[in-house]
Every structure is written in structure tokens, then in C-alpha cells.
C-alpha positions as CSV (number, residue, x, y, z in Angstrom):
1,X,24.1,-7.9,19.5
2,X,25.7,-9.1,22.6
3,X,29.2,-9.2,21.3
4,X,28.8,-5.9,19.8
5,X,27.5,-4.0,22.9
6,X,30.6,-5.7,24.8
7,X,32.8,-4.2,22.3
8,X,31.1,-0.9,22.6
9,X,31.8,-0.6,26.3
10,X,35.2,-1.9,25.9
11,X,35.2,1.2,23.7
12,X,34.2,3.8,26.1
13,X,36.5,2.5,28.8
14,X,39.6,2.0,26.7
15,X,38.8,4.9,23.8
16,X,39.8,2.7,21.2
17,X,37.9,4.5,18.3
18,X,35.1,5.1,15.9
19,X,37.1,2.7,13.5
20,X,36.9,-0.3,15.7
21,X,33.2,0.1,16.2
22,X,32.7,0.3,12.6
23,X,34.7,-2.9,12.0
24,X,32.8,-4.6,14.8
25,X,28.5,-3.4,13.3
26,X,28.4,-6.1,11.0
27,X,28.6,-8.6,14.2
28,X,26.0,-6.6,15.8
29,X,23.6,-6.2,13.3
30,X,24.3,-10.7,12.1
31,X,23.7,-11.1,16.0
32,X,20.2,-8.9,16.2
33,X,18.7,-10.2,13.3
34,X,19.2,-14.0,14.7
35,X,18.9,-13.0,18.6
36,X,15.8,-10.8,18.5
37,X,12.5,-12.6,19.1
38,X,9.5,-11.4,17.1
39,X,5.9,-11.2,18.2
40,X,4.9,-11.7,14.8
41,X,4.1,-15.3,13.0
42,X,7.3,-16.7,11.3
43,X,8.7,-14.6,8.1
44,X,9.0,-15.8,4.6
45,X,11.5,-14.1,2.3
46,X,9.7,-11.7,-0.3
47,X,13.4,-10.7,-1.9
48,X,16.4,-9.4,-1.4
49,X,16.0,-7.2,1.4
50,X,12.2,-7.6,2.4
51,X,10.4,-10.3,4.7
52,X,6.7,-11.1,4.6
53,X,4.7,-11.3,7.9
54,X,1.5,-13.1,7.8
55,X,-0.9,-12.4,10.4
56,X,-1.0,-15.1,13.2
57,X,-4.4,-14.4,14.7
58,X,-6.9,-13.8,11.7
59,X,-6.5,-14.8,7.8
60,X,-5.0,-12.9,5.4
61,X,-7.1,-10.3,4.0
62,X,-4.8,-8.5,1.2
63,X,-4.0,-5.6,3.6
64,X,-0.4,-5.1,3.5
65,X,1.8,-2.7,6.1
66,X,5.4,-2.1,4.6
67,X,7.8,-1.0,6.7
68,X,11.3,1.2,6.5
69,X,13.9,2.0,9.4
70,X,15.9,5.4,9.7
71,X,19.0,5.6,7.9
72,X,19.8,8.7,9.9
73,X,21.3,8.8,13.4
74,X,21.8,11.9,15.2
75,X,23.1,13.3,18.3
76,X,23.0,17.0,19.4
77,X,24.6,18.1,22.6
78,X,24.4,21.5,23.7
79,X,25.6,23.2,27.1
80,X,24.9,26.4,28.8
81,X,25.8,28.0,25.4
82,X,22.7,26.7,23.9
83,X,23.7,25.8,20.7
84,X,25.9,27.4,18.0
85,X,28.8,26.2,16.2
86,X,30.9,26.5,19.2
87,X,29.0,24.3,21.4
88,X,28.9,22.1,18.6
89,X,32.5,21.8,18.4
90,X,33.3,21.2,22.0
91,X,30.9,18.6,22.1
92,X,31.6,17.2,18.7
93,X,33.8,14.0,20.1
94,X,31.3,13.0,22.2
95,X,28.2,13.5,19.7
96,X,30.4,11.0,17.4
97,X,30.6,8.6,19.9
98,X,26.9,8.6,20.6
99,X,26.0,8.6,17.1
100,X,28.3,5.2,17.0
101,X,26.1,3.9,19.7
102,X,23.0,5.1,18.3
103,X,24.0,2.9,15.3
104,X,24.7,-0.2,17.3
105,X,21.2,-0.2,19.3
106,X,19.3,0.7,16.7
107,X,20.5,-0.5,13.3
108,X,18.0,-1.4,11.1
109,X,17.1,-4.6,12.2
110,X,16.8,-3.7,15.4
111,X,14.3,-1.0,14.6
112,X,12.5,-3.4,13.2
113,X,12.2,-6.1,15.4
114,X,11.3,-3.3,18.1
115,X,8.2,-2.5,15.6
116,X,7.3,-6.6,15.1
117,X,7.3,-7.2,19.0
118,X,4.1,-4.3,19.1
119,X,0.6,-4.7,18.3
120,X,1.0,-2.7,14.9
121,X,-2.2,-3.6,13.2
122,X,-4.9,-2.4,16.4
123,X,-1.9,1.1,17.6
124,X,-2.0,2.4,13.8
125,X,-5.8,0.8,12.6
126,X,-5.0,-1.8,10.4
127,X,-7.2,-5.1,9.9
128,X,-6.5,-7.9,11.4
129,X,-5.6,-9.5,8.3
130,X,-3.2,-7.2,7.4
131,X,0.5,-9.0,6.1
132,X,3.1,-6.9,7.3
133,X,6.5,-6.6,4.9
134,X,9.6,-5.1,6.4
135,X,12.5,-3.4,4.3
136,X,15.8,-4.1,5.3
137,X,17.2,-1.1,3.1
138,X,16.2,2.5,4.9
139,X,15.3,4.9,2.2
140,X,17.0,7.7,1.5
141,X,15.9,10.7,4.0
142,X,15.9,13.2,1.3
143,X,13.1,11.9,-0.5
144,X,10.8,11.4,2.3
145,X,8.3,14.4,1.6
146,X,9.1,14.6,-2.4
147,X,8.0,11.4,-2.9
148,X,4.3,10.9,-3.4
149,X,4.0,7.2,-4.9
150,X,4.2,4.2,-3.3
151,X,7.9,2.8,-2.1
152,X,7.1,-0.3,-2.8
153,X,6.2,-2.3,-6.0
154,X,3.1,-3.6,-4.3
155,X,-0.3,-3.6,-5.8
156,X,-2.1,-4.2,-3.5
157,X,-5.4,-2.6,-3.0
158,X,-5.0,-1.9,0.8
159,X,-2.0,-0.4,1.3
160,X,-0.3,1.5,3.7
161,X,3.4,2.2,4.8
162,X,5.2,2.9,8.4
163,X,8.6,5.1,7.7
164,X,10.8,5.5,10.2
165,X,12.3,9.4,9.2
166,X,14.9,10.4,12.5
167,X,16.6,8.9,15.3
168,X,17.7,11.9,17.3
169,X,19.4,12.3,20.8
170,X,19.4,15.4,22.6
171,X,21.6,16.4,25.6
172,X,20.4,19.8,26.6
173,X,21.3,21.3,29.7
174,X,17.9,22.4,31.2
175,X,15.5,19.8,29.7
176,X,17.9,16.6,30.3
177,X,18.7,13.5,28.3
178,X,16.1,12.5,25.6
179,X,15.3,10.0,22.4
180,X,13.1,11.5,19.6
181,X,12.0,9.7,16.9
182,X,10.2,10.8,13.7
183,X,7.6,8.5,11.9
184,X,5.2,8.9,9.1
185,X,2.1,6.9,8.1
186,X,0.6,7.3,4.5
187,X,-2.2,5.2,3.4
188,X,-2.8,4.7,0.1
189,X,-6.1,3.7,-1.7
190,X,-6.2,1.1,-5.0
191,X,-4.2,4.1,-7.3
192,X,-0.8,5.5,-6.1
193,X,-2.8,8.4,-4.4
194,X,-2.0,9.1,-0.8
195,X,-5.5,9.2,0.7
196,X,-4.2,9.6,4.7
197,X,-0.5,10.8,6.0
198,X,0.4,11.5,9.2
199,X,4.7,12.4,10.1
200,X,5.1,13.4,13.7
201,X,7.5,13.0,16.4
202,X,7.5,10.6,20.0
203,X,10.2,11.0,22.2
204,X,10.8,10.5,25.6
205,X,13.5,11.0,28.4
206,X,17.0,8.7,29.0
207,X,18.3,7.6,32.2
208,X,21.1,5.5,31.1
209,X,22.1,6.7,27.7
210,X,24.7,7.3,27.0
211,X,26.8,5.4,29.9
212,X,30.0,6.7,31.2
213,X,33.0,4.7,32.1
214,X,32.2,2.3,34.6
215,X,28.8,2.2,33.9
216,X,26.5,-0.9,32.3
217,X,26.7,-0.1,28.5
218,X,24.4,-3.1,27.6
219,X,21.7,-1.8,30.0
220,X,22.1,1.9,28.3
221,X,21.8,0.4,24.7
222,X,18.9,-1.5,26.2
223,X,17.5,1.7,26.9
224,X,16.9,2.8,23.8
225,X,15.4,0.2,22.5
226,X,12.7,0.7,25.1
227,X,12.7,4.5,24.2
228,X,12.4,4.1,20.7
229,X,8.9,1.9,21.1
230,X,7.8,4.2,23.6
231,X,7.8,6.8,21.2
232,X,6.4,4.9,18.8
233,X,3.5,4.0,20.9
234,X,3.3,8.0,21.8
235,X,3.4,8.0,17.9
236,X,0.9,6.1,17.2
237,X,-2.0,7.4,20.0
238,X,-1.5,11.0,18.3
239,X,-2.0,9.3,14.5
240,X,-5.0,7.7,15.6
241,X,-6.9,10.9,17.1
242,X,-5.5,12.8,13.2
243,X,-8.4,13.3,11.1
244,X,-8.0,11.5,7.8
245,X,-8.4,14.3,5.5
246,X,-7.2,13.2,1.8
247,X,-3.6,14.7,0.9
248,X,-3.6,17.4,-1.4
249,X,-0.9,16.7,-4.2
């Protein structure tokens, strides 16, 4: 992601556009997939766009945790107005250039590997056991609460999934800079029944995001990264004080 993060300062200095940091995400997201160390034993392809997770530090048990990034990067920044469609126009050039940011930092494998280096199985109760299977592809945000089945083709008996709904930047101009991020657990039982779900926000303040000319771009991508586990780990210590009460259909 290196090159990419260069190329995204170079962009902020020299405006060079959206279009050249389009042209330049396939580098970055190549670069974070091979860079990024994960916490988690070594992966074994599972298909296409899936990798397979053994546990390192107790045998497999047939528990399985699939996982899905965001496809959804947004940025809102609002002034003294407080919001409107005029606020949003004169801050519409530089929402755009945060969203391409956004993108950069946290593409999908990057989300993920941010997930891996956590102790997922103890923050969101899973066994010890449990093989953890990450989706490449993000699934499309529209079908996030009409879907009731399983994502997956999995059969597995214990099953659960970790969905990452929203990446969301805010600018306000009383409350500051800030990341939010929306997940949602759903456990399901040996049918395609959801027996537990829990969707909630994390989110917590920026100092460095998003930089300004002269400023260390690859220390404000950085940033998010270590925002967007933060509010996972915010996430997940809310979802394990939710009662498990079965979902009504």
C-alpha cells in the first residue's frame, strides 16, 4: 500500500485528480494483500474470492466465522450551516477526495487484515476452534437487513458471520473529526434461522485524517486503520453485554 499512499499524497499536494487515484487502487489493494501481516495461522484458498483461517492455538472444532468488508465509503462534511444541500455542495470537492482516501486505507483487504490481526474468536465469543473464512467480495449494502439466510453456502452447524455495513467520516464543526463504522453479528443455529444478531456502530475521533498539504499522508491513512479496529473493539464490548434473544422473522 506504500506506493499507493505515496501517490495519494502526491495527490493532495499537486491536485492531480480522482482519476489518477482510481488508476493507481489496484497497486494499493495488490500491495495490502502481500504487505499486511496477519495474526492468524497461514490461509488456504476456499475459492475464488474466500480464504480459510484455521485456528492456530486449539483444533478445529467445525465452528466457522465468515467475514465481509464495506463496500460503502462515505464522507460527510458539514460547517456552521449544519447540514443541507448547500453545505453539501461547498464541501462536495473535498468529501470526494476523502472518500478516495477512505478507499485507499481501507479497501477490502485492508479491512480485513485489520479484523485477522484481533483476537476475534474471545471479543465476539467464538470457540477456540472456530475456522475463520473471509470474503474478498463486500456484499451489496442493500441487502443487509432483507436478507435472512445465510451469505454463505456453508453448512456448517456452528455458524456465524461478521459484516462490515458503513465506513463513514464525519467533519462536523462542533464535535470534530471522527470514523464510524457499522458492523453486524448474526449467529445462526444448524437451519438457516438467525438465532442471535447484533448491528451497531463504533466510532471514534481523528487527529490526522484527512492531512492537508504538507502534512504526512501515510501517518493519516495509518490512522484509520487504527480507528477502524478501535471501533471494532468498541463494537464488539457492546455485542457481548446484548442479550441473545432469538430474531423474530
Amino acid at each position: 500500500m506504500k506506493t499507493y499512499l505515496i501517490s495519494a499524497s502526491a495527490f493532495l499536494l499537486a491536485s492531480a485528480g480522482a482519476a489518477f487515484a482510481q488508476e493507481q487502487a489496484p497497486t494499493a489493494t495488490t500491495e495490502a494483500a502481500a504487505a499486511a501481516p496477519s495474526a492468524e495461522a497461514p490461509a488456504a484458498p476456499a475459492g475464488p474470492e474466500t480464504m480459510t483461517y484455521a485456528p492456530k492455538d486449539a483444533a478445529a472444532d467445525g465452528c466457522e466465522l465468515h467475514i465481509w468488508p464495506a463496500e460503502r465509503m462515505t464522507s460527510m462534511t458539514t460547517g456552521l450551516l449544519g447540514g443541507g444541500l448547500l453545505d453539501a455542495a461547498l464541501h462536495s470537492n473535498r468529501d470526494a477526495t476523502n472518500r478516495t482516501l477512505l478507499a485507499s486505507a481501507l479497501d477490502s483487504p485492508s479491512q480485513l487484515d485489520a479484523l485477522l490481526s484481533l483476537d476475534l474468536r474471545t471479543m465476539i465469543k467464538m470457540t477456540p476452534g472456530t475456522t475463520i473464512v473471509t470474503h474478498a467480495k463486500p456484499l451489496e449494502r442493500k441487502t443487509m437487513n432483507s436478507v435472512k439466510t445465510r451469505r454463505s453456502d456453508s453448512q456448517a452447524t456452528c455458524y456465524s458471520e461478521l459484516i462490515v455495513a458503513d465506513v463513514f467520516y464525519q467533519k462536523a464543526a462542533i464535535y470534530g473529526r471522527s470514523l464510524r463504522t457499522l458492523f453486524m453479528v448474526r449467529e445462526f443455529g444448524k437451519d438457516q434461522k438467525i438465532d442471535f444478531e447484533y448491528k451497531a456502530w463504533g466510532g471514534n475521533g481523528l487527529k490526522l485524517f484527512p492531512p492537508k498539504e504538507g502534512d504526512d499522508a501515510l501517518a493519516a491513512l495509518d490512522e484509520l486503520v487504527g480507528v477502524f479496529k478501535k471501533n471494532f473493539e468498541e463494537y464488539a464490548n457492546n455485542e457481548a453485554k446484548a442479550p441473545r434473544k432469538p430474531v423474530k422473522s
